[in-house]
N, C-alpha and C positions, 0 to 999 in steps of 0.2 A: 431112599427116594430121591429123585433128581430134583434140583433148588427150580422153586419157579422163576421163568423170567421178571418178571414182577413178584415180590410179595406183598401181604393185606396192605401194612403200612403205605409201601408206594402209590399201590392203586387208590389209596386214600388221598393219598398227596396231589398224585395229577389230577382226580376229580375236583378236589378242592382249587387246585390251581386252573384248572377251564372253570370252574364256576366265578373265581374272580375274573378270568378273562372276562367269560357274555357280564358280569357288572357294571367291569370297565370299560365296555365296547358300547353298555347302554349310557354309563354315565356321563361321559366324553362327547355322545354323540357322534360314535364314531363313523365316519363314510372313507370311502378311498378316492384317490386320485387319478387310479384304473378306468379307464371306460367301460370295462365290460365290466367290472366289478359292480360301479355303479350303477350301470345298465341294468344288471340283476337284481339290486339291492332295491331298485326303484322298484321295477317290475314285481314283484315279490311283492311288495309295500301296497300295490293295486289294488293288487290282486287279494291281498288278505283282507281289504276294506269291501269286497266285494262278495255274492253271494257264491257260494263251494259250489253248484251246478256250472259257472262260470271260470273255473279254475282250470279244464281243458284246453279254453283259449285266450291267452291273454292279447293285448291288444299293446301296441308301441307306446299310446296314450301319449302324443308329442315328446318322447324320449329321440334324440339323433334325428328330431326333424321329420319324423313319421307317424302317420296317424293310422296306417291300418293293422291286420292284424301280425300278431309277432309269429313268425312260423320257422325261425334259425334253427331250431334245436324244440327238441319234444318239450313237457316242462317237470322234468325229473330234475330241473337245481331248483325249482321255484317251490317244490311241496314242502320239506320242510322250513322252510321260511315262513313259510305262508299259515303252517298249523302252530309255529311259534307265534307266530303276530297271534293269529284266534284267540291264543291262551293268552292272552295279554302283552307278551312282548314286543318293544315297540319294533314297528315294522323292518323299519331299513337295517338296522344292527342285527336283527333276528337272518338276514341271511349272512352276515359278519360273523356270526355267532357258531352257525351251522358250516364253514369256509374252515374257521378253526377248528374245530372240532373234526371234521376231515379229515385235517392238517395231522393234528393228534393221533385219528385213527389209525390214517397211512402208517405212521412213525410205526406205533407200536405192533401191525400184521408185519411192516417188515423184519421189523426183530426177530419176530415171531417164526419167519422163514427162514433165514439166516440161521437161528437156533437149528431148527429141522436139519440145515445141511451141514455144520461147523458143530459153534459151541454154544454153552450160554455166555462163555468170557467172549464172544464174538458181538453174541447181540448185544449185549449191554454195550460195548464199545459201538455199535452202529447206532444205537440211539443218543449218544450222543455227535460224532462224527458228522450224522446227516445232518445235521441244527445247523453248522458253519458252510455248508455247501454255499456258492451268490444265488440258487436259483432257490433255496430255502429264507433267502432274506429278500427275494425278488416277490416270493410267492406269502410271506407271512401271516400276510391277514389280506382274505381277500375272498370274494361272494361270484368266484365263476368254477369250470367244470375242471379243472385240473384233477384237484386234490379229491374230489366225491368219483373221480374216474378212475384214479389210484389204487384208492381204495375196495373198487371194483374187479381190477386186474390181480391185486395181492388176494381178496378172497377166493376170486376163482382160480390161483395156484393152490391154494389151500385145500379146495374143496375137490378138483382134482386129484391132488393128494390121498385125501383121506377116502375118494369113492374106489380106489382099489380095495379099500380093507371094510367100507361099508359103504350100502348104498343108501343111506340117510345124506351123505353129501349130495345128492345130484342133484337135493334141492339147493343148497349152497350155492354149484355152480349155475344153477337154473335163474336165481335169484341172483346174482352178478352178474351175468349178460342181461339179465329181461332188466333192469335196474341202469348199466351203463346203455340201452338202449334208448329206456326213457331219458336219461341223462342226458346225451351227447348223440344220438341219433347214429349215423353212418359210421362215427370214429369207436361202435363196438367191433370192426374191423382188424383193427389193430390189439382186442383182445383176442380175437379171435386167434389171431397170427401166434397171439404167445400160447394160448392154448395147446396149438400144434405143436409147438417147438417145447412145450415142459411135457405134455403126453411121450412126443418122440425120447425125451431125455431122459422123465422119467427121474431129475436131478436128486430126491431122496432115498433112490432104490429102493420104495414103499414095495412091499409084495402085493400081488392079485396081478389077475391077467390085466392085460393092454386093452381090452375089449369093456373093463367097465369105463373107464374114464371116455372115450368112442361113444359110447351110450349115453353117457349123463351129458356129452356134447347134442348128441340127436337129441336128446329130451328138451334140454333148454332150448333147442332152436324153433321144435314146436311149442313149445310154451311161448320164447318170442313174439312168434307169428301167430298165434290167438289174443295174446295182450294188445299185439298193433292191432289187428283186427278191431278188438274191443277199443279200442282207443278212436281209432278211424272210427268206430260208428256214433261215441260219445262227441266228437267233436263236428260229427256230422247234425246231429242231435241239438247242438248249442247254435251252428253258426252254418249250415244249410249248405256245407263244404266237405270236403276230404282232406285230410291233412295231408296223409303220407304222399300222396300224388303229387302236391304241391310241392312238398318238403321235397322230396327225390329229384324233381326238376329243380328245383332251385340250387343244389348243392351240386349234381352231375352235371348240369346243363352248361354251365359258363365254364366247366375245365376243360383245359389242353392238357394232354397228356404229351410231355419230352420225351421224345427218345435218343440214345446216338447217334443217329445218324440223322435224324431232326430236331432242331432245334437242342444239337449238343450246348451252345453256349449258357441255355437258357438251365438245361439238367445241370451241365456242370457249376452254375451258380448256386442253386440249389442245394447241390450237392456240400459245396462246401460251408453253404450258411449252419447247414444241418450237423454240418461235421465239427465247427465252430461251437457250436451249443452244448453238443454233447462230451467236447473238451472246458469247454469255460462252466457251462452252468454246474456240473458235478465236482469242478476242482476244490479242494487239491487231489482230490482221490481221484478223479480221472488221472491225475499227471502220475500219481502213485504207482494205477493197472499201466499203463505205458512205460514205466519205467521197470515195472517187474518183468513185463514181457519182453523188452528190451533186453535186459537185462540175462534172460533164456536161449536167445537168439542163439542156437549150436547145441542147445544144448535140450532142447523142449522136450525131448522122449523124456531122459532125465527126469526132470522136473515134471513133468505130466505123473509118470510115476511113482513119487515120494509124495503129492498130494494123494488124501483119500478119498476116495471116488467121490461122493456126495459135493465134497467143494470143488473138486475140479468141473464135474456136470451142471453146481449152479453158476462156476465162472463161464463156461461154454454155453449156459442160456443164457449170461446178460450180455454175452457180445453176439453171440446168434441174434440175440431180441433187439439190439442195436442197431446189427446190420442190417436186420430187416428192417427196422422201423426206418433208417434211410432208405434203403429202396422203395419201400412203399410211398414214403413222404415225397421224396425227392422230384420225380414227374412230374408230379401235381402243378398245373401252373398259380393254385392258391399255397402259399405256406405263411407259416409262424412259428414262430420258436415255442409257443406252448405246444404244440403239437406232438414235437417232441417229448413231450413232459414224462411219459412213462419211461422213455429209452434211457432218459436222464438220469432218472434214479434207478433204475437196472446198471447202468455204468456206475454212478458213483456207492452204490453197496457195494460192489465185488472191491470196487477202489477201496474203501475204507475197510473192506474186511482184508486185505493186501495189504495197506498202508499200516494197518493198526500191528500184523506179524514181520510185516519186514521191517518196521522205524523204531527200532526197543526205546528208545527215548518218547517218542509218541505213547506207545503200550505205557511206559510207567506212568507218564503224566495222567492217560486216562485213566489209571487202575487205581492213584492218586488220588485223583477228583471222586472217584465211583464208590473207594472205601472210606474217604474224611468225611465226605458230605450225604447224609444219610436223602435217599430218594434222591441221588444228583440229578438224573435225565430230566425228571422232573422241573428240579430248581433252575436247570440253565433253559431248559424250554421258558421254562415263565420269564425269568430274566432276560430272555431275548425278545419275548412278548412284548415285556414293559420298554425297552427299548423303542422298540418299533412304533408304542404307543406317543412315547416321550419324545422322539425324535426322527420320528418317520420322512417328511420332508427334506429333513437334513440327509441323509442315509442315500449312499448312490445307488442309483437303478443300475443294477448290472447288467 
């Protein structure tokens, strides 16, 4: 029988260590420094002192200086916050609470995939590898759409995955897109993107035709678009408006789209902010996959071929999903380096599963830490918690 990624023990270990976390986060009183974080963490706070027919639309409530209604983004980060507050916990920490645990999720689906295309001596090295990333100690604790959008994108590779060999997943992936839509609104776009690019690749050689994963794409897109429907008519229902109409103008309306031959200057800034991020925020494992490819140059047929297929086809989606993700990004005359957030850690996994085979000194220390310390992923996740908690001000924003 193959070892699980996790055994009882661990899974024991990390629930115990989230549950000290939301303790800590309540005890502390913990808020961030983040504006959108706060921004959420208030809104949330509102919104759970308010009646649940009310939770379709929340309102600015003089947050950033505005009083009407809030319509950025659906309110798929504000629910669970909001059924936390109901149950007693206190409001603002309760989306803090729900930020980490995210945070947590993400971690362990990635292993999770990594496992699927490598090994499990792979994943257990990525679960700890990604904890040292700057854009992992940028994002640590924190009450916006990053990490709950993540975790969106690693389920629906999963579920993908697994609807070639049954069609129980295509709720999975139905449920990942209809979930980053409520989430994040228009940037389900960018899952969409990788959906294509892992159907096309196909990175686990799962058998079954190419035609169910194509389908459980159609299905959840209808499903989508009856949710907004319902959505739209709920929030028609509360506040005597249309959301989506609003929401679609307000987010396509004020962009310029770059092109080369117009407004090159503007693309090529762009371009390079985006390019910047996805070397800085992932390092050292970005510097790692550059250095192995580098390092290929003359030689890549080679080397394409002594890896086996499943790792080479997940290294060819995280930089396919990269290079998309600049292009798609890049035009845009709105960007942010969170945006980026999923392409990010597409680079710096492949980076760490590179890093961790080609640095033997790196592999032993992590193999070190993995066999001395019983549950390690676990004990440095919390330890860098406590960190964050203890010294977060201090701690450079990268």
């Amino acid at each position: 029988m193959t070892a699980r990624l996790l055994s009882p023990l661990e899974m024991r270990v990390w629930a115990a260590a989230f549950l000290l976390v939301a303790v800590l986060l309540v005890l502390t009183k913990f808020t961030s420094t983040d504006p959108d974080s706060a921004l959420h963490a208030a809104l949330s706070a509102k919104l759970a002192d308010g009646p649940a027919r009310g939770w379709i639309a929340p309102q600015w409530w003089g947050e950033w200086n505005h009083t009407d209604l809030y319509r950025e983004h659906p309110i798929g980060i504000f629910l669970l916050p909001v059924i936390l507050g109901t149950l007693g916990v206190p409001t603002v920490q309760a989306a803090y609470i729900v930020g980490v645990g995210a945070s947590l999720a993400a971690l362990v689906l990635i292993a999770h995939v990594v496992r699927m295309l490598t090994s499990r001596e792979d994943a257990r090295a990525v679960l700890l590898l990604l904890l040292v990333m700057p854009v992992a100690f940028v994002f640590r604790i924190r009450a916006n759409h990053e990490y709950p959008m993540l975790v969106c994108l690693v389920l629906l590779l999963i579920g993908l995955t697994g609807v070639r060999r049954a069609w129980g997943y295509a709720v999975l992936v139905a449920a990942a897109l209809t979930a980053a839509l409520l989430i994040k609104g228009a940037f389900v776009v960018l899952l969409l993107a990788a959906a294509a690019l892992w159907i096309a690749l196909n990175p686990t050689r799962a058998a079954g035709s190419v035609w169910r994963p194509v389908a459980a794409i159609a299905l959840a897109l209808l499903v989508m678009a009856l949710v907004a429907f319902g959505y739209d008519r709920w929030y028609w229902q509360v506040t005597g408006q249309a959301f989506w109409a609003h929401y679609w103008n307000k987010q396509l309306a004020p962009l310029e789209i770059a092109t080369p031959t117009a407004q090159a200057s503007t693309l090529a800034h762009h371009l390079g902010f985006y390019v910047s991020r996805l070397l800085w925020h992932p390092a050292p494992w970005s510097v790692a996959l550059v250095i192995a490819i580098a390092r290929q140059i003359g030689a890549v047929r080679d080397w394409w071929r002594r890896t086996p297929d499943p790792a080479r086809r997940g290294l060819l989606f995280a930089l396919a999903f990269g290079a998309l993700a600049l292009a798609m990004l890049s035009p845009s005359s709105r960007f942010a380096e969170r945006y980026a957030f999923p392409a990010i850690f597409a680079i710096g996994t492949a980076g760490a599963v590179i890093a961790y085979r080609m640095w033997p000194t790196l592999q032993r220390a992590v193999l070190r830490i993995d066999r001395a310390i019983p549950a390690a992923p676990a004990i440095v996740w919390l330890g860098l918690i406590l960190l964050r908690l203890g010294l977060g001000p201090l701690l450079p924003r990268w």
